[in-house]
KOLVODREN-29792 format. One record per residue (C-alpha): residue in three letters; z negated, y, x negated. Coordinates in steps of 0.5 Angstrom, whole numbers. Each point is the difference from the previous one (the first is absolute). Example, Ala and Ser with C-alpha at 12.3 -4.5 7.8 and 13.67 -1.06 7.14 Angstrom:
! residues 2
<site residu="ALA" up="-16" north="-9" east="-25"/>
<site residu="SER" up="2" north="7" east="-2"/>
//
This chain:
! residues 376
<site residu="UNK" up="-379" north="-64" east="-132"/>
<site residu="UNK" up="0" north="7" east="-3"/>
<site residu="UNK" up="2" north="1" east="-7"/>
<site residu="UNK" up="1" north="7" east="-4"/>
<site residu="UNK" up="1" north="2" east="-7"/>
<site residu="UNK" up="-7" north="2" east="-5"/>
<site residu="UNK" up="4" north="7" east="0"/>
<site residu="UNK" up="1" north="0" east="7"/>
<site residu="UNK" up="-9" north="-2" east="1"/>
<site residu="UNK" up="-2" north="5" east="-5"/>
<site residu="UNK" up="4" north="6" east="4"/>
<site residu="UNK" up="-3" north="-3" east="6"/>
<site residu="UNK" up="-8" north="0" east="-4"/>
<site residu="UNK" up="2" north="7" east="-2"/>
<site residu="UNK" up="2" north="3" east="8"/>
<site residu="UNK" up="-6" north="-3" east="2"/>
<site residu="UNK" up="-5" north="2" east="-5"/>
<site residu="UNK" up="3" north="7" east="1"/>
<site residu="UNK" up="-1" north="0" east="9"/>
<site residu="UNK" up="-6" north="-2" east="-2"/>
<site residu="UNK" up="-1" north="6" east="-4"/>
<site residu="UNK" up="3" north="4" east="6"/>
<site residu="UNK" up="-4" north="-4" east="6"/>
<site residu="UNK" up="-7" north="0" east="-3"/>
<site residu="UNK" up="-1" north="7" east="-4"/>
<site residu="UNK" up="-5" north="2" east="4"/>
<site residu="UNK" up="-6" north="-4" east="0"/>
<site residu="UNK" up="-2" north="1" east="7"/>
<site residu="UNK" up="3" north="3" east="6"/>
<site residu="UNK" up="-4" north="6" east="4"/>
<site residu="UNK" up="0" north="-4" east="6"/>
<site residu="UNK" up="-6" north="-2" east="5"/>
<site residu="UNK" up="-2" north="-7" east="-1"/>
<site residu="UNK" up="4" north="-4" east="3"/>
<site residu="UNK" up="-6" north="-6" east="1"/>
<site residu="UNK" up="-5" north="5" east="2"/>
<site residu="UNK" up="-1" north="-3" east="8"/>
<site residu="UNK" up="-7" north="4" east="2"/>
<site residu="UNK" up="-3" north="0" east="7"/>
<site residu="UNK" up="0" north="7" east="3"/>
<site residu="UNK" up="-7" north="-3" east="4"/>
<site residu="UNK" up="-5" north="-3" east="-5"/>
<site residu="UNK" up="5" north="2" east="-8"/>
<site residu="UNK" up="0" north="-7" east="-1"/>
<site residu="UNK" up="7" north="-3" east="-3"/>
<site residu="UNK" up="3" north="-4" east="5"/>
<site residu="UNK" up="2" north="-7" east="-3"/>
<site residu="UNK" up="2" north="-4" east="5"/>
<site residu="UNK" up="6" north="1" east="6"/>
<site residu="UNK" up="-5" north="2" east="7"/>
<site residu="UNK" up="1" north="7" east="-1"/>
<site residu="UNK" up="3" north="5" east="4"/>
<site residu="UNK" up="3" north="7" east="-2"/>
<site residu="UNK" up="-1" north="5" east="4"/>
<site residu="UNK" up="3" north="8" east="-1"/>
<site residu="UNK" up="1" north="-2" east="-7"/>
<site residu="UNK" up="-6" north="-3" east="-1"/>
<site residu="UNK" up="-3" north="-7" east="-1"/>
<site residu="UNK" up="-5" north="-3" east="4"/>
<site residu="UNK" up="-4" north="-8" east="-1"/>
<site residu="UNK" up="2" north="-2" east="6"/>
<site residu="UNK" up="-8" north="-1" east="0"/>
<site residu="UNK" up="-1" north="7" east="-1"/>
<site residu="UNK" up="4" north="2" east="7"/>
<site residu="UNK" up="-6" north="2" east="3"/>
<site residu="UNK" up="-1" north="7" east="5"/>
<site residu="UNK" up="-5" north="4" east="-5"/>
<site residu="UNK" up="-3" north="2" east="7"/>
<site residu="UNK" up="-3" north="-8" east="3"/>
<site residu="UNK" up="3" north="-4" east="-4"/>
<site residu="UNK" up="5" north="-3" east="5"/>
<site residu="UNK" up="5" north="-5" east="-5"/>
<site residu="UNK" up="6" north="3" east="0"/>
<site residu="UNK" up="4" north="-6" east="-3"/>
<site residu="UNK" up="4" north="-2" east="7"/>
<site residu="UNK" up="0" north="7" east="3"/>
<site residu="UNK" up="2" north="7" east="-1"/>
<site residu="UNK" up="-3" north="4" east="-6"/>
<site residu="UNK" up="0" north="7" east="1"/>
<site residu="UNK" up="0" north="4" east="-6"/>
<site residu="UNK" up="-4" north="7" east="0"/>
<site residu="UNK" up="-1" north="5" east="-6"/>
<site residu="UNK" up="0" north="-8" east="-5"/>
<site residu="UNK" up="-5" north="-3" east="6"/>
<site residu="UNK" up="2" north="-6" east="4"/>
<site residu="UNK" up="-1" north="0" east="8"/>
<site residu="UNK" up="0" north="-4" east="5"/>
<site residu="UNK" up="3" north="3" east="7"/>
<site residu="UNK" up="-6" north="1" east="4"/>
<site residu="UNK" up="-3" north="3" east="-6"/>
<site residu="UNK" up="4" north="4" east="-2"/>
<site residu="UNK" up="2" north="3" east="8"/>
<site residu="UNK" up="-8" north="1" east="1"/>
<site residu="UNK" up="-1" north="3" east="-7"/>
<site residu="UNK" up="7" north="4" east="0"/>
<site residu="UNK" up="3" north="0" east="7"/>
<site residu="UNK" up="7" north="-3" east="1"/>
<site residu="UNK" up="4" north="4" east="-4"/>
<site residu="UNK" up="7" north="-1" east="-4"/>
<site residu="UNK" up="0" north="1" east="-7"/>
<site residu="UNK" up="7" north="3" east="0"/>
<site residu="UNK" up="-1" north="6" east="4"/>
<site residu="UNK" up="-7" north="1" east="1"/>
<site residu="UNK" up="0" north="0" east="8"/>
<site residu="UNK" up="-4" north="-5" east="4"/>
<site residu="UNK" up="3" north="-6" east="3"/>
<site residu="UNK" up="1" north="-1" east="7"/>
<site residu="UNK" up="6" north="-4" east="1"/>
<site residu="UNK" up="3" north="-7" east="-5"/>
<site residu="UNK" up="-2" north="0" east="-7"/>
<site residu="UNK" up="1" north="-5" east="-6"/>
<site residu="UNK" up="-5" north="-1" east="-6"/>
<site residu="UNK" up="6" north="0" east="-6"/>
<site residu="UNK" up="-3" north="-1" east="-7"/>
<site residu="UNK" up="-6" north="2" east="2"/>
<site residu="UNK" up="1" north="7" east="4"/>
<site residu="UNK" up="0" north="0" east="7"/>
<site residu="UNK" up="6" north="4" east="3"/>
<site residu="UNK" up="1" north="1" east="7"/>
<site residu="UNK" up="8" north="-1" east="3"/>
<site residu="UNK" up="2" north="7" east="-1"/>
<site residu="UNK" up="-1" north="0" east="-7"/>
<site residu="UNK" up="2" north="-8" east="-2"/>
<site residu="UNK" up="8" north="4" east="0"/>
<site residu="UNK" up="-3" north="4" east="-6"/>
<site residu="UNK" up="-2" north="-6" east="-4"/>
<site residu="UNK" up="5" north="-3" east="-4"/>
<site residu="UNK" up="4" north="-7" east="4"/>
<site residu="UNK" up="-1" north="-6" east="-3"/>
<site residu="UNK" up="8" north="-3" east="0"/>
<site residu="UNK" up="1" north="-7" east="-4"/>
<site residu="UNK" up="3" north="0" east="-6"/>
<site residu="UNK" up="4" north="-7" east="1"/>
<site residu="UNK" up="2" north="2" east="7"/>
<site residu="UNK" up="0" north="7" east="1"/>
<site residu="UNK" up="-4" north="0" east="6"/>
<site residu="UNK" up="-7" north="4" east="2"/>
<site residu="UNK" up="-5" north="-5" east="-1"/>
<site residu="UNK" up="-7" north="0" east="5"/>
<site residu="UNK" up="-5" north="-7" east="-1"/>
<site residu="UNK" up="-1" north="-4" east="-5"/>
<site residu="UNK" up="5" north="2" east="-7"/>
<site residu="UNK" up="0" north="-2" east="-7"/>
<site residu="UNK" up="-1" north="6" east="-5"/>
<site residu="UNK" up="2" north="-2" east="-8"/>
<site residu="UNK" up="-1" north="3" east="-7"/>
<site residu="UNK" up="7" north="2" east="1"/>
<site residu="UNK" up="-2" north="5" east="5"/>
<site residu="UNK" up="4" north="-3" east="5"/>
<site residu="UNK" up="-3" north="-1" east="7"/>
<site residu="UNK" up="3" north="-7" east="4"/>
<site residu="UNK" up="-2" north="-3" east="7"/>
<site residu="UNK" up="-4" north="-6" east="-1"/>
<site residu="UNK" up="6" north="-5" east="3"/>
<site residu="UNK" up="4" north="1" east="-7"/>
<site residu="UNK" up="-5" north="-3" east="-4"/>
<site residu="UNK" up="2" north="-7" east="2"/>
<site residu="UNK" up="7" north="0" east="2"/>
<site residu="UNK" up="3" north="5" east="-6"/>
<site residu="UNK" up="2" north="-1" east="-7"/>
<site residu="UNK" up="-4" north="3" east="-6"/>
<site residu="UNK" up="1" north="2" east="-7"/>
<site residu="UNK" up="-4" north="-6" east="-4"/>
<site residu="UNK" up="-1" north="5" east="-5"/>
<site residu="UNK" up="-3" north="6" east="3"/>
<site residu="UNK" up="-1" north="-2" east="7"/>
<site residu="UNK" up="4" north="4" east="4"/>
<site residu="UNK" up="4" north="-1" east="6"/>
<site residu="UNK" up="8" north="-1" east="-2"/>
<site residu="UNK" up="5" north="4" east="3"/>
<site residu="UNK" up="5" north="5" east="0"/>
<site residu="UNK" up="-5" north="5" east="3"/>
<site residu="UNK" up="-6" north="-2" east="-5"/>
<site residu="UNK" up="3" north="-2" east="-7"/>
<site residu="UNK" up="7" north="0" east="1"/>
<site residu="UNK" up="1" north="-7" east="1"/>
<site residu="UNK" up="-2" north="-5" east="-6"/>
<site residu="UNK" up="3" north="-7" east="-2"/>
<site residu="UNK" up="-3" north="-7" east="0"/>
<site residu="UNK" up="0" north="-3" east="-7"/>
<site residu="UNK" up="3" north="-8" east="-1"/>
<site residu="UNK" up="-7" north="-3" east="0"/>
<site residu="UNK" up="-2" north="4" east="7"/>
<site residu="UNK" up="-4" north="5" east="-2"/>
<site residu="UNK" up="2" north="7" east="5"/>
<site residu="UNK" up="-1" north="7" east="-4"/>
<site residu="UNK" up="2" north="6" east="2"/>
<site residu="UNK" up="6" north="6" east="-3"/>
<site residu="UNK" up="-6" north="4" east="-3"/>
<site residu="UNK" up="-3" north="-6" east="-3"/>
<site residu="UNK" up="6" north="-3" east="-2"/>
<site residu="UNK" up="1" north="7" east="-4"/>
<site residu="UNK" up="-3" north="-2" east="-6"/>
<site residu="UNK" up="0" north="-7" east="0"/>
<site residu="UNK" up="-1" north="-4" east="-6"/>
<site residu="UNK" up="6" north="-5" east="0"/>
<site residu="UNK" up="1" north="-1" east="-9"/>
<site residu="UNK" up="-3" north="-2" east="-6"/>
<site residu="UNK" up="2" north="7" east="-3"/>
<site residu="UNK" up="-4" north="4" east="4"/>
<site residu="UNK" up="-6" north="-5" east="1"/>
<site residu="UNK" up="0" north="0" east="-7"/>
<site residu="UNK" up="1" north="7" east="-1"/>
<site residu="UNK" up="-7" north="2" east="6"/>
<site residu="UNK" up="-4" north="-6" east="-5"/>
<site residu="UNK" up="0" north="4" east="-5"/>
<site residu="UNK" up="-1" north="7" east="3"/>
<site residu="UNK" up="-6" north="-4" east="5"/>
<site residu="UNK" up="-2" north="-3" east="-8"/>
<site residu="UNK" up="0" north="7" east="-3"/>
<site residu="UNK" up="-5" north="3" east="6"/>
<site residu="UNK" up="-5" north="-5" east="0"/>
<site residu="UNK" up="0" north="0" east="-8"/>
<site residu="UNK" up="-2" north="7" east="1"/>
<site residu="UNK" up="-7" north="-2" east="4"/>
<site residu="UNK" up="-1" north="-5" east="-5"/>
<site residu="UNK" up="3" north="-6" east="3"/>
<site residu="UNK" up="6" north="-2" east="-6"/>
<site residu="UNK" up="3" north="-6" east="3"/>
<site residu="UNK" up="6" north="-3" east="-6"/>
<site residu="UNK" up="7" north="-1" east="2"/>
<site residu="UNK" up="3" north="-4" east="-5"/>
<site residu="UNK" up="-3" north="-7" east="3"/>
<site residu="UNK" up="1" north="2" east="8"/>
<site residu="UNK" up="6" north="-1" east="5"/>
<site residu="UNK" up="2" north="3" east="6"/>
<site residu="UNK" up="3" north="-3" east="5"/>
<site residu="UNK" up="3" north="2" east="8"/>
<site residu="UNK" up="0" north="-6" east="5"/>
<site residu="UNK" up="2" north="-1" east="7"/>
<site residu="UNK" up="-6" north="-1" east="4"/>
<site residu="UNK" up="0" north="-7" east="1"/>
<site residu="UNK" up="1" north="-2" east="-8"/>
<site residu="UNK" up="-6" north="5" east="-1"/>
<site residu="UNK" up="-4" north="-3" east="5"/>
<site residu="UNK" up="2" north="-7" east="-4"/>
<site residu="UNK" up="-2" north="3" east="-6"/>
<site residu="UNK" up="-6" north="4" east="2"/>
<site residu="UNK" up="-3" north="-7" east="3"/>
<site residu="UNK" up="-1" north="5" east="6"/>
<site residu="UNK" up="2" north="-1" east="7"/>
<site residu="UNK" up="-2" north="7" east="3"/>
<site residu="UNK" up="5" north="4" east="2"/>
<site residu="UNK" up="-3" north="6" east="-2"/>
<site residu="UNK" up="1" north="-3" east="-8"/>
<site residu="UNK" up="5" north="5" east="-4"/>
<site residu="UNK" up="-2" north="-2" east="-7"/>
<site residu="UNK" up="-4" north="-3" east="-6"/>
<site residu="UNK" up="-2" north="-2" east="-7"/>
<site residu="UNK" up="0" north="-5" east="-4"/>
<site residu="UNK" up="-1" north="-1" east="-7"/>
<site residu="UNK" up="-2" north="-5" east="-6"/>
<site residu="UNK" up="-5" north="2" east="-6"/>
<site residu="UNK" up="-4" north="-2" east="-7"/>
<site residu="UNK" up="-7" north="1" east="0"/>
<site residu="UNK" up="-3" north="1" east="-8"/>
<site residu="UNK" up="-6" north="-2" east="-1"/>
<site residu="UNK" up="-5" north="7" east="1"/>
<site residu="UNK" up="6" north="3" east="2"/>
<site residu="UNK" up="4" north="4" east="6"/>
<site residu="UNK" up="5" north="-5" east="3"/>
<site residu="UNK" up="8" north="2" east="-2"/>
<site residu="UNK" up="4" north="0" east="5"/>
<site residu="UNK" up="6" north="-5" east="-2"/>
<site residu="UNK" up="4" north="1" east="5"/>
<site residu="UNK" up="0" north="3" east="8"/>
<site residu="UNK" up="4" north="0" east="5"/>
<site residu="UNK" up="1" north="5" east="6"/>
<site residu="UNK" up="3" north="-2" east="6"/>
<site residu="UNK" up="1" north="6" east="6"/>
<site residu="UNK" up="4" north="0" east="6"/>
<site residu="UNK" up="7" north="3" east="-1"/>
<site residu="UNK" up="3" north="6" east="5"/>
<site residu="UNK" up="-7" north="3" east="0"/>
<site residu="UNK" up="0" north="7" east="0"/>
<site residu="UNK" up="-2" north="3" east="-7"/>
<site residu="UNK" up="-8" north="2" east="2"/>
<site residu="UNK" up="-1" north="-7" east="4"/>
<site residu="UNK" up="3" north="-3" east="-7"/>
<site residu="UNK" up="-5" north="5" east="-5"/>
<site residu="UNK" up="-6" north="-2" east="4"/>
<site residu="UNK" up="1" north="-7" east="0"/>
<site residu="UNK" up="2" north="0" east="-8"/>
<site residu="UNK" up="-6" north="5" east="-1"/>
<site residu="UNK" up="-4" north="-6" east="3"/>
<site residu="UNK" up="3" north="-6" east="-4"/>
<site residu="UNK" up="0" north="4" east="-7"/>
<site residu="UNK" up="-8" north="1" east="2"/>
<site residu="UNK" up="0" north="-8" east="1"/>
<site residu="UNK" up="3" north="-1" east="-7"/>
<site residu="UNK" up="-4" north="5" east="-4"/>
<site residu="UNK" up="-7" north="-3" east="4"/>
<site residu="UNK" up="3" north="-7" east="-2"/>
<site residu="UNK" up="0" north="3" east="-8"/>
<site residu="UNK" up="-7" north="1" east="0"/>
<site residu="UNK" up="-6" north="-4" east="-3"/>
<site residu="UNK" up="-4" north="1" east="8"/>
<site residu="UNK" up="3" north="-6" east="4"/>
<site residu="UNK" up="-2" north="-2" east="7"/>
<site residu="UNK" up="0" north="7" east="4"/>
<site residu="UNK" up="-4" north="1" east="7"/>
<site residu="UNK" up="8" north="0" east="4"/>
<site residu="UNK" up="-3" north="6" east="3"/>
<site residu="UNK" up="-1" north="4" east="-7"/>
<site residu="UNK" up="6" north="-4" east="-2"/>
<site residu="UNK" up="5" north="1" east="6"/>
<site residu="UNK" up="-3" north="8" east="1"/>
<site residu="UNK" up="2" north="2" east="-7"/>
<site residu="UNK" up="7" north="-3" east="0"/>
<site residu="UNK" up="0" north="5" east="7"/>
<site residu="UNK" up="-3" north="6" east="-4"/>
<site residu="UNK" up="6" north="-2" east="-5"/>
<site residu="UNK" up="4" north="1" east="5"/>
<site residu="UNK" up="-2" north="7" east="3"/>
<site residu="UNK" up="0" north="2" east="-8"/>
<site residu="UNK" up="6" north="-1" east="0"/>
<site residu="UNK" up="2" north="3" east="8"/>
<site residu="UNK" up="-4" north="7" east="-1"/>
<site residu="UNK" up="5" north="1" east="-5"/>
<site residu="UNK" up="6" north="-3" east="3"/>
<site residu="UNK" up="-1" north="5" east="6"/>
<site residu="UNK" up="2" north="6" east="-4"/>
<site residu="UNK" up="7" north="-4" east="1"/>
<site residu="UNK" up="-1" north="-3" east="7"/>
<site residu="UNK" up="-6" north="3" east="3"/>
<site residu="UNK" up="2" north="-4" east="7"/>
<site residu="UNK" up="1" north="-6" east="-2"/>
<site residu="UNK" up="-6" north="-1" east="-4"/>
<site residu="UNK" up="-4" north="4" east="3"/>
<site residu="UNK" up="1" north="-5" east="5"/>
<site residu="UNK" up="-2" north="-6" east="-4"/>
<site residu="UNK" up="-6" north="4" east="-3"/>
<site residu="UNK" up="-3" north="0" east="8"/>
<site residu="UNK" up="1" north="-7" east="0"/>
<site residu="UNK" up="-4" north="-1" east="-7"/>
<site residu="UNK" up="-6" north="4" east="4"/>
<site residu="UNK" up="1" north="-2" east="6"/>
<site residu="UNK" up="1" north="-8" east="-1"/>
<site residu="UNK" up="-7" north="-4" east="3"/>
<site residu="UNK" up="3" north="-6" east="-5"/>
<site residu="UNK" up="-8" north="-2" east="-4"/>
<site residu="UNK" up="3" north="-1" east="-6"/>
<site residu="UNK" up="6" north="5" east="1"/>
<site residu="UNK" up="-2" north="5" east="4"/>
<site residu="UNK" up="-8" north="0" east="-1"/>
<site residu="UNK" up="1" north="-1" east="-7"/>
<site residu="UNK" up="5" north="5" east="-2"/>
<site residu="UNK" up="-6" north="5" east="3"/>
<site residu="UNK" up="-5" north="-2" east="-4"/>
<site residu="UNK" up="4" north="0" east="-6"/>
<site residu="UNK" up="1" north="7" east="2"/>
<site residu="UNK" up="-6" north="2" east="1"/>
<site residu="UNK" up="-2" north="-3" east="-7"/>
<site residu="UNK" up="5" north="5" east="-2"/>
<site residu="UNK" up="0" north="7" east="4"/>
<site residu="UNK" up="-8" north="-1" east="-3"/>
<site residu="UNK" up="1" north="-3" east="-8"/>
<site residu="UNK" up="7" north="1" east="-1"/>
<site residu="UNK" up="6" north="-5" east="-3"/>
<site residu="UNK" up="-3" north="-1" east="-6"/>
<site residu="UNK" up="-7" north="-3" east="3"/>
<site residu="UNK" up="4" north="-5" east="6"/>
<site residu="UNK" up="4" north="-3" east="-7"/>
<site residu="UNK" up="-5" north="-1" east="-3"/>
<site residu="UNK" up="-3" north="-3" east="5"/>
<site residu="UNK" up="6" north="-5" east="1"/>
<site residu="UNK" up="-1" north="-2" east="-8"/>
<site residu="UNK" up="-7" north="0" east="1"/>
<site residu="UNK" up="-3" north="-3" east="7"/>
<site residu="UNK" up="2" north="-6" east="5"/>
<site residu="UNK" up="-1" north="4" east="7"/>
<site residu="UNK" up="-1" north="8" east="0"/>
<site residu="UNK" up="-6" north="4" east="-3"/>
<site residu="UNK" up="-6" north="1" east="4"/>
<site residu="UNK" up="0" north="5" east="5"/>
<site residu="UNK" up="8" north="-1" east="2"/>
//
């Protein structure tokens, strides 16, 4: 489908290694640990999605107890008082009803709004909430997204959404968007830098292979193909049905007696039109497929397999911030956030290994062990 000249690859190779040279200079970003999800209550990681957050911290919804009698406060009204949780009763024999802007005792209407009671003269005081779809005031039940925008419930089923950020599509959120020949809805802000070429698929590969040679991960290119495909032809390709599916690997090799296995020839196939974060994330975890394939060690536990081709991919995205910190910021919350037990639970435990022995032990024991060390 694309042809180029040798001149013409050995530039692009070239323009690629050279932004991988500017995007991942650093070897980690100065950022707070964007998979680090601890209870407020009992300090412990949150690893599933019951939880809540309340004035900017997390609680198990296991943990939303008054810390006066114990009351579950799951399906109630949590008051937070100097980091400890109420229930009202408690709170109005302990405190007397009194609202937490202003300090006065309540003697009228209040509300309980992220944790503070505020009585109905103070309640203009506080920021409104207004929906980012619609523009008007929101009150009940609403959906706030990473994104920052607040929506009321009612958009979720009857409003378009991006298919690569998962934003609500419109002239006041994205500025529009454009739905591609084979159905799928991405927004303008997406639509930015999507990938639609074999020249930029080609010249990220190399920047992507570039930074994961750099951790030890040395993936060869001279045997592997890139290829962008509509939904549908990935889907056939890719022996997967889902709709969640953007990509995957194949490839053929040799295995020499007491010897590694040589990868004879790899294919890469990814979703064209996505935007260039997504694209990175998704090469990242199909060259980590391929340079697992390339090693003596066959038959990986899916959880440790699956798990270190996502840590491939944060690898890859924790420097990419520097160039989209929105989008692949985004995609990092869903590499910590996802409850996927090959995924999701997987990629943790691959995090842990590392955070605690580092990158060389986690390759080592990809080379050396069927499942994760003792302990992870």
């Amino acid at each position: 489908m694309y042809k180029m000249s040798i001149l013409t690859m050995a530039i692009y190779a070239m323009a690629g290694f050279v932004l991988a040279a500017i995007l991942f200079s650093d070897v980690a970003l100065a950022q707070q640990d964007p998979c680090d999800y601890t209870c407020f209550a009992c300090q412990k990681t949150i690893d599933d999605t019951l939880y809540t957050e309340i004035s900017g911290h997390r609680f198990h919804d296991a943990c939303l107890r008054c810390t006066e009698c114990g009351t579950s406060l799951k399906d109630g009204r949590p008051i937070l008082k100097e980091d400890r949780l109420y229930c009202l009763p408690c709170f109005k024999r302990l405190f007397g009803l009194r609202c937490m802007v202003c300090g006065e005792p309540i003697t009228g209407s209040y509300t309980v709004k992220d944790g503070k009671i505020i009585d109905e003269k103070c309640a203009d005081t506080e920021p409104p909430l207004f929906c980012t779809l619609c523009g008007e005031p929101i009150s009940g039940r609403y959906i706030y997204n990473y994104w920052g925008d607040y929506y009321h419930a009612y958009h979720k089923d009857n409003a378009p959404k991006c298919q690569s950020c998962n934003r609500f599509i419109s002239d006041q959120t994205t500025s529009g968007g454009v739905t591609y020949e084979d159905g799928r809805i991405i927004c303008s802000t997406c639509r930015q830098s999507a990938i639609d070429d074999f020249a930029h698929a080609n010249m990220l590969t190399d920047s992507v292979r570039f930074l994961l040679a750099q951790q030890g991960i040395d993936i060869r290119a001279d045997t592997m193909e890139i290829r962008l495909l509509a939904m549908d032809s990935l889907k056939i390709r890719c022996m997967n049905e889902s709709d969640d599916v953007s990509g995957c690997s194949n490839w053929t090799y040799t295995n020499p007696e007491n010897g590694k296995p040589v990868i004879t020839k790899a294919e890469i196939v990814i979703l064209y039109g996505l935007p260039q974060a997504a694209f990175v994330k998704d090469l990242a975890h199909e060259l980590m497929h391929i340079w697992m394939a390339s090693q003596s060690m066959r038959d990986w536990g899916e959880a440790f397999l699956e798990g270190s081709c996502n840590y491939a991919s944060l690898l890859v995205l924790e420097h990419y911030h520097k160039k989209d910190p929105d989008l692949a910021g985004y995609y990092i919350e869903n590499l910590c956030r996802s409850m996927d037990t090959y995924y999701g639970q997987g990629f943790r435990r691959v995090k842990a290994l590392v955070d605690q022995q580092g990158i060389p032990a986690w390759l080592e024991s990809l080379q050396t062990r069927h499942d994760f060390p003792e302990g992870f």
